[in-house]
Structure formats: structure tokens, C-alpha cells
N, C-alpha and C positions, 0 to 999 in steps of 0.2 A: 543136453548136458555139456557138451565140446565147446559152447557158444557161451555156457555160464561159467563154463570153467576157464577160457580163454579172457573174460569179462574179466572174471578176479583177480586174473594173474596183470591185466591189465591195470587194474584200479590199486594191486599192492603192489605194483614197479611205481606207478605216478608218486601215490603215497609216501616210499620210499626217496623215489628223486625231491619228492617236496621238500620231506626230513632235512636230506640231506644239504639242501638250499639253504634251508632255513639254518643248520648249527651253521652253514659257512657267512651268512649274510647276519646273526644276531649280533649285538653291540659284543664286546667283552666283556666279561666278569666283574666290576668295580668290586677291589674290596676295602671296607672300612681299616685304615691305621687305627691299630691297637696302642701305638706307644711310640713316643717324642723319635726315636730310632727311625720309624717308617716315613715321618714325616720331612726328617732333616734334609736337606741337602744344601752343599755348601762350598764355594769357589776358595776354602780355605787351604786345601794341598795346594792349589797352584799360585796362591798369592804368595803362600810360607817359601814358595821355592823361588819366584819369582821376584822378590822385592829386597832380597839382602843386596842385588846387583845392582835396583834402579838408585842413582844420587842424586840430592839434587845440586843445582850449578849455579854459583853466585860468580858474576864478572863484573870488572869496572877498571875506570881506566882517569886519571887524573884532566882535569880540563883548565885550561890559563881563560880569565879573563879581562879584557882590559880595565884598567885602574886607573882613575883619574887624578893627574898629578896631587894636586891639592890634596888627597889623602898623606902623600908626604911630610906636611906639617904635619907636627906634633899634636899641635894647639887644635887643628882643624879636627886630627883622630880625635882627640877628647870630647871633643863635643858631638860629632856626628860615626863616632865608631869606626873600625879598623878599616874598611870598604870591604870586596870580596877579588881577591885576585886568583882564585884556587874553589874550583866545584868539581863534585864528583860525581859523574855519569855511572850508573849501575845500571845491572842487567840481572834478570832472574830467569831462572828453568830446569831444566832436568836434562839427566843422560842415562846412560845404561853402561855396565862395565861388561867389556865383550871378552877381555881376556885376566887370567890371573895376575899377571904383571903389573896390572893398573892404567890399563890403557879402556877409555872413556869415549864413547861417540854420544854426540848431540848435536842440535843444529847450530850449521853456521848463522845463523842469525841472531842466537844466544849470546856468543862471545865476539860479535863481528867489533871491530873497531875496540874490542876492549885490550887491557893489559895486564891486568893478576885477576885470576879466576881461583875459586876455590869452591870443594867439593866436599857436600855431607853427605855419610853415608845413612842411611837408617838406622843404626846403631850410634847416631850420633859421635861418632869421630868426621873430625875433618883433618882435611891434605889441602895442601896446596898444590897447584898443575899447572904444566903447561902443556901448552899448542904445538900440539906436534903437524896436524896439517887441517889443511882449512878446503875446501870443494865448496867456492858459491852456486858453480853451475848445478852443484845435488840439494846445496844447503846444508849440507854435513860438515860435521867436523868432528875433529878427533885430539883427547888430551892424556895426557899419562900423568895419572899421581905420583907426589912426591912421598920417598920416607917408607914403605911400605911394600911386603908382596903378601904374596896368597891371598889375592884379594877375591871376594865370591863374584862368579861371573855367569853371565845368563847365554844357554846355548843358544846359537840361530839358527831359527827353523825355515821352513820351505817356503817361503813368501805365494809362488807359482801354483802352491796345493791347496791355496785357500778357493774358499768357494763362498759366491753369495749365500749369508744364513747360517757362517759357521759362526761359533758364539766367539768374543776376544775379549780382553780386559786391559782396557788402557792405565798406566801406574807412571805419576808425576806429583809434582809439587804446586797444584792449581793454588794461582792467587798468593801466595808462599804460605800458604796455611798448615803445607806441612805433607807427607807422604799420602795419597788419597789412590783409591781402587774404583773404580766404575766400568759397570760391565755394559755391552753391548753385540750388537751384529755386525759381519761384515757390510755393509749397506750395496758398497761396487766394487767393482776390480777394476783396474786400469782408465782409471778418472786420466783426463787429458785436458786441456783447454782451461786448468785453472791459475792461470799465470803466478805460480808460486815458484817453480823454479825453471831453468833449462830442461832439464826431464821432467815434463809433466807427464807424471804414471802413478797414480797414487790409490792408494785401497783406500776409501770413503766406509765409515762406521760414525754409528748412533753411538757409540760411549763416549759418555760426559767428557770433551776435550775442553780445555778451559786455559783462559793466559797464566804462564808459568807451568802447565805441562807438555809445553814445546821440549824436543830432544827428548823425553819418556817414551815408555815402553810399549807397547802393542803389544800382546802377549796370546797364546793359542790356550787351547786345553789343554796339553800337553806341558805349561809351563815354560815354552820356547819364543823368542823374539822374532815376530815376524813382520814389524816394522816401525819406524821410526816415528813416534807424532809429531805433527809437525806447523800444522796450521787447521782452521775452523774456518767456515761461512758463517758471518755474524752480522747483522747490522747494530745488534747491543754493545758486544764484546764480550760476552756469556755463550755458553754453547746450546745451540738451538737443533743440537744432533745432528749437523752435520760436520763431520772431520775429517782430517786425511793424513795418513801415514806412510813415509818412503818407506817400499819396502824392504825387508830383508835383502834381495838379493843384491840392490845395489848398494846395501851400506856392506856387505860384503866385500864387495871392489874397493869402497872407501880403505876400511879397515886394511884389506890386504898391503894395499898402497903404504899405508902407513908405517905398517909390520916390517915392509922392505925398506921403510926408510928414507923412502921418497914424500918430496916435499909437495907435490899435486899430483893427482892424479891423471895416468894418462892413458887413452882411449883407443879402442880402433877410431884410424880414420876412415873415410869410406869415397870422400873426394866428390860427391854430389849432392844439389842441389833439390828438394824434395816438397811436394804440395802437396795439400788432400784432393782426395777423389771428390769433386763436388756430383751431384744427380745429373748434370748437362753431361760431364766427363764421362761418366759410365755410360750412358745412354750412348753416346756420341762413338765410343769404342766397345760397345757391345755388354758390358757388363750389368750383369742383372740387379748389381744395386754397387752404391759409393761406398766401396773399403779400400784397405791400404796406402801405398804412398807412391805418387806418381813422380817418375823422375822428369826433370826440366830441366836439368845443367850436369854434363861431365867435366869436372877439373879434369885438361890435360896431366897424363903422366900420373893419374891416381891410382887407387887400386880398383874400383869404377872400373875406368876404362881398361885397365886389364883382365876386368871378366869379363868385360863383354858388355856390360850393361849398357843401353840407349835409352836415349832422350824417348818418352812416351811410352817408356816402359810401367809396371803397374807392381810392385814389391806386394805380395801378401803375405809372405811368412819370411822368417828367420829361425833357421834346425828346427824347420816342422814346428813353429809356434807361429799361431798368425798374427800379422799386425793389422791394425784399422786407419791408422795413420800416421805423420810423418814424426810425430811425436813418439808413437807405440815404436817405430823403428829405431828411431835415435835410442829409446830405453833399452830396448833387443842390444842392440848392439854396442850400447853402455856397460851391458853387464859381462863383456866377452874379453876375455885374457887375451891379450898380444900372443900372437904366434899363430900359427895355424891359418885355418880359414873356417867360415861360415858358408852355409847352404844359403843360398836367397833365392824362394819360390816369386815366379817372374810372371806377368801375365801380359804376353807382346803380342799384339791381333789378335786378342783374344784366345789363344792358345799359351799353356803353360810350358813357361821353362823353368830348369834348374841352372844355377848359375853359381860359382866356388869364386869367393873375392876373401882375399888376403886382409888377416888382420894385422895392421900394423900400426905404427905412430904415426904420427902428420908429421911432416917435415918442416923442420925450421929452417926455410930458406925464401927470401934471404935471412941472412943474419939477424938479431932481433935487434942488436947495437940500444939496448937498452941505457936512457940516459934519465937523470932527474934534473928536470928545467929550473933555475934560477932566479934572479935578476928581477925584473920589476915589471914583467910582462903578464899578460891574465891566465898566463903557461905556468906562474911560478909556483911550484911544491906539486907539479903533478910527473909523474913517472911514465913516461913512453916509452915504444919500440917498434919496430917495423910488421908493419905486418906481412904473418906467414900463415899457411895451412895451421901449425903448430899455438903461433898466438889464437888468431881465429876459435880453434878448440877450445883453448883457453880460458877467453871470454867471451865466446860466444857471438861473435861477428860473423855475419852471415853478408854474402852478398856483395864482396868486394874482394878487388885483385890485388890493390895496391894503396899505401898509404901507411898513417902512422897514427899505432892504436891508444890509447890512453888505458893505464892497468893498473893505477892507483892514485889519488889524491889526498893529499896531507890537510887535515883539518885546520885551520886557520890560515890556509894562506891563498894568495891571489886566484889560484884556477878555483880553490871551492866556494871564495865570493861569488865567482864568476858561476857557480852551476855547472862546471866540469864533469863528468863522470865516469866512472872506471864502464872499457867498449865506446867510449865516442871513437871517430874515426878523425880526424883533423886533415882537412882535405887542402884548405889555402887558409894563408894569414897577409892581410893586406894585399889581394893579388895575387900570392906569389905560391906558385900549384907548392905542395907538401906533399913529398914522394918516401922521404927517408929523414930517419931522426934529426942525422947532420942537417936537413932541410930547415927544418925545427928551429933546433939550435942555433940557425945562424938567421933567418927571422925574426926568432925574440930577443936575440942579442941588438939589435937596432934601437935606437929611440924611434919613439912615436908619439904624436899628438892623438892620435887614437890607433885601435885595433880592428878590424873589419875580418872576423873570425869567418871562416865556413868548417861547420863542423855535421857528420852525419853520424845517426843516432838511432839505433833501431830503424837501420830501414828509409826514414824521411833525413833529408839534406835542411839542416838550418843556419841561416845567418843572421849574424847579431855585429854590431859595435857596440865596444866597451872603450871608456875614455883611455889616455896614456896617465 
């Protein structure tokens, strides 16, 4: 009886444990929708809050062309028509209104080179704007309407709390067909290596990005802006779901910059030179795989060298966020307010350090003795300065001590015949080394039967002759 009854008590614990397996392991309940209610669901709260902000953004800028005398006759216009001395260049896309005042961020490559821009809201008014500041190194820009306040404004949200998978809704003026909503996923976070701007960091999604909703919105569930659109992977020029948006946090810095007033934005510097971790590098220094950013150059007297940092050191974070490489760092450190300092986790022999490096400006020195070249040389209508840590930032010049930067080029004239570009470096003209502007300026003041340019350019050193 102790053996039958031990048996039972046996066979109704199993029994029991099985039960109770089985409710925790069964599918869940499907239940049939009764009525249109259970079925609905709809991204309609966060378009309705999200889209009175998004505008879109018409730019253009007048263009001369040349006109051949013989249009002068009368005689000659009547027969073959006025000619064309006057075309106009336009630009189409979208922005976001980030503050009540009417101040607009979009990308710089919307309104780059243009001269009146103006902006429709989705309630169909329009303003005129202007350019309050321009950032090519983000791609960002920023404008302030005219004539109006309390304008509806979209908040910004955490860029840094996205996650692969959380849903977003991108909101522009694809194609100019007019205000359009398309949802998707975040696809990546901190895309790098896609030569779209200086900070390559960019959140990658599957929603429909399309030409003309450049400068729109990225938007969260929440109804919050968490990054700028900004460009697609295409080989159509349709979007094949891949896009990418600057995020929130640096059109934050855009924006602030602007708010104070300032006509660029300006950065920590950091005063060194930085490479990726390739698999030899890690290997070779002990690291169990290629992340962060290897330093290879201290500028004397930076702030680098005031914390201590050394050549062969391995950066993998900034205030406890990590970087993967020398891209992720310059973003890190893109989005950091002057003043103060930052943490930067160090990996020297393979043992970590901490290390406190000062956030500061670059220094403009020397002087930048900014001039616009003249005259009749393949310099003329381009704007130079000396280079300094300060310019460098600026434009993005890596890689050089000394010389003289080129930081704009005037449409129609001799330097942009020539393929000039704003970041060449002008090393010699005719022989003669180019150290400082006045260098410049009194080289191309010369007659020449030709010009025998040395100019270096991202990196490689090019020479070229152009006739006198």
C-alpha cells in the first residue's frame, strides 16, 4: 500500500508539472476583432503633431550667361530671338522648424550656392528666409523666416536612444509632389564610411527617402525629431531603402550655434591625428579585435598633448560611450560644448587608461590674413587664408602644417574654370613654395606666359599648367 500510494502521489506531481508546462508553453489566446475599432491602428497622432513643423524649401540664385555680341543688333534679335543672358538655378527640399521664432534647419546642400530661398509651410503659407548659418562639414544649415512668429515647432528627441528596430517616419517633400509620410525602421546606428559629410555617423532606415526630402524630418513614436534626412544609396535615384539621417544630436550643436549668433560652427579641438584599428593593428598590440581610433600624430601645444595622450594610443570611448573609429570619435566629440573637458577611455599596452582633455577652440594662428585674389591669374575670384588649426576645422584639411587654404570660389571666374575647390591647399605657383597669403598675392600679381600650380587636395599633391 506505501509503494501504491508513493506511486500516485508520484504520477499526480508529473501530471501536475506537465499542466503546468503545458499552460506556460501553449500559443496565446487569438481572439477574433469584432469591430473596425480592434482592428485600426494608425501613425496618425504622430503625423498630426509632427508635420505642421516639417516645410518645404525652394532655393535659387540668378546665373549670367555669356551672350554673343551679335545679339546686340536689333535686326539679328528679330530674327533669331532675344539670346539668353540670365538662367536660373533652383533647388528643391525640405526642413524642419526647430524653434517658435522661425528659425529652419535643412541641409546645406539644399541651399548651398543659392540666394533667395523660400519656405512653405503645410498650411500652405509661405515666408521668405534667410541664411542664418551654413555647416558643410555636417551638411546642415540653418534659416529664419521672415514676417511671422509662433511658428509650430517640432521637439528634439534623443538621437543616442535609438535602437535598431525602433519604428520612425520620415516627412519631406519627395520629388516636390508635395508633403509625403513613409514609415520604416531604424535599419543602423552610426553608419560611418559613407563619404556624405565630415562626420560620417549617420542612423540608416528603410523609410521611403526620396530626392526632395533632403533636410526632412526623421521622426520617433513619440512625435520627436531624431534626425535630419539627408541622403539615399541609389543607383536609380529612387530609394531602394537605404537612407541616412544626421542625427538629432548634432543638429543640436548646429542649431545652438546659430541661436548665439554665431556665423559657424565651432568645435573642440582635440590637436591629433587619428586612423582605424585595421586586424594587423590589433593583433600586433594585443587587442582581441579592430575598434576605436588609433592616435599617430600629436600637434605640439594642443590639448592632446596636454593630457597626456601618445602616439599608439587606442581611444575607445568618449564619457563612457564607445567609439569604433576615427570617424565615431570626431562625431563624439562634435557634439561636445566648449568648456570643460571630456573623459577619453585609452587603451596604451594594452591596459586601460583614463585621460581628461580640454574642450576648447582651435586656434587661429597664424593669422588667417584672409584675402580675395584678383587680376588675371587661375587664383582669380577665389578667397584664401592661412592655414591654422582654426581654418583646418573649418574645412576640413587634415594633414598639413603650413600653407594657404582656399575657402571659397566665385562662380564664373578664372579659379572655378580652373577646378579650384574650397580645402585645396596651394603649396607653389611657378616654383615659388606658398607659405602665407601675401605669398599668394604677390605670385599672381606677376605676368605669366603660363602657371605651373602645385596644389594638394584631400590628401594627394597635384600639378597641373594652365596657360597665362
Amino acid at each position: 500500500m506505501m509503494r501504491k500510494a508513493a506511486l500516485a502521489i508520484l504520477l499526480a506531481s508529473t501530471s501536475m508539472a506537465f499542466a503546468q508546462t503545458s499552460a506556460q508553453t501553449a500559443p496565446p489566446v487569438r481572439v477574433t476583432p469584432t469591430d473596425r475599432a480592434q482592428v485600426q491602428y494608425s501613425y496618425a497622432p504622430v503625423v498630426k503633431r509632427a508635420t505642421p513643423a516639417v516645410v518645404n524649401v525652394y532655393a535659387s540664385r540668378a546665373e549670367r550667361r555669356a551672350v554673343n555680341p551679335l545679339f546686340d543688333d536689333p535686326v539679328f534679335r528679330h530674327f533669331f530671338g532675344q539670346g539668353r543672358g540670365a538662367e536660373t538655378a533652383r533647388s528643391l527640399g525640405s526642413g524642419v522648424i526647430v524653434d517658435a521664432t522661425g528659425l529652419v534647419v535643412t541641409n546645406n546642400h539644399v541651399i548651398e550656392g543659392m540666394t533667395e530661398v523660400k519656405v512653405a509651410l503645410s498650411d500652405r503659407r509661405e515666408f521668405d528666409a534667410d541664411i542664418v548659418l551654413r555647416d558643410p562639414r555636417t551638411d546642415l544649415a540653418v534659416l529664419r523666416l521672415r514676417g511671422a512668429k509662433d511658428f509650430p515647432q517640432l521637439e528634439t528627441g534623443d538621437s543616442d536612444g535609438l535602437e535598431v528596430g525602433d519604428i520612425v517616419l520620415a516627412i519631406g517633400n519627395p520629388f516636390g509632389v508635395g508633403q509625403t509620410v513613409t514609415q520604416g525602421i531604424v535599419s543602423a546606428l552610426a553608419r560611418t564610411q559613407t563619404g556624405i559629410s565630415d562626420y560620417g555617423f549617420f542612423i540608416q532606415t528603410d523609410a521611403a527617402i526620396n530626392p526632395g526630402n533632403s533636410g526632412g524630418a526623421l521622426v520617433d513614436m513619440n512625435g520627436r525629431l531624431v534626425g535630419i534626412n539627408s541622403a539615399i544609396y541609389s543607383r536609380s535615384g529612387g530609394s531602394v531603402g537605404i537612407g541616412f539621417a544626421i542625427p538629432a544630436s548634432m543638429v543640436k550643436v548646429v542649431v545652438a550655434s546659430a541661436k548665439g549668433g554665431a556665423q559657424q560652427v565651432r568645435r573642440p579641438w582635440v590637436g591629433a591625428a587619428m586612423q582605424a584599428v585595421s586586424k594587423e593593428i590589433a593583433d600586433s598590440i594585443g587587442m582581441d579585435r579592430p575598434t576605436g581610433a588609433l592616435v599617430s600624430e600629436i600637434i605640439p601645444q594642443s590639448p592632446a598633448e596636454a593630457a597626456g595622450l601618445k602616439r599608439g594610443d587606442v581611444i575607445v570611448s568618449v564619457d563612457n560611450v564607445t567609439v569604433t573609429d576615427p570617424e565615431a570619435f570626431g562625431f563624439r566629440m562634435g557634439t561636445r560644448e566648449l568648456g570643460g573637458a571630456a573623459s577619453l577611455g585609452v587603451l596604451r599596452n594594452g591596459k586601460p587608461v583614463s585621460l581628461q582633455v580640454r574642450l576648447q577652440a582651435a586656434p587661429e594662428t597664424p593669422p588667417r590674413e584672409e584675402i580675395k585674389l584678383t587680376g588675371r591669374s587661375p587664383f582669380a575670384g577665389a578667397v584664401v587664408a592661412n592655414y591654422s588649426p582654426a581654418v583646418a576645422e573649418e574645412t576640413g584639411v587634415e594633414g598639413v602644417r603650413e600653407g594657404v587654404v582656399i575657402l571659397s570660389v566665385e562662380d564664373g571666374t578664372n579659379a572655378a574654370s580652373v577646378n579650384l575647390q574650397r580645402g585645396d591647399v596651394v603649396m607653389a605657383v611657378n616654383d615659388d613654395r606658398i607659405s602665407r597669403t601675401r605669398d599668394l598675392q604677390a605670385a599672381t600679381a606677376k605676368r605669366a606666359m603660363y602657371w605651373r600650380l602645385t596644389i594638394r587636395r584631400a590628401g594627394q599633391v597635384i600639378q597641373t599648367v594652365v596657360g597665362g
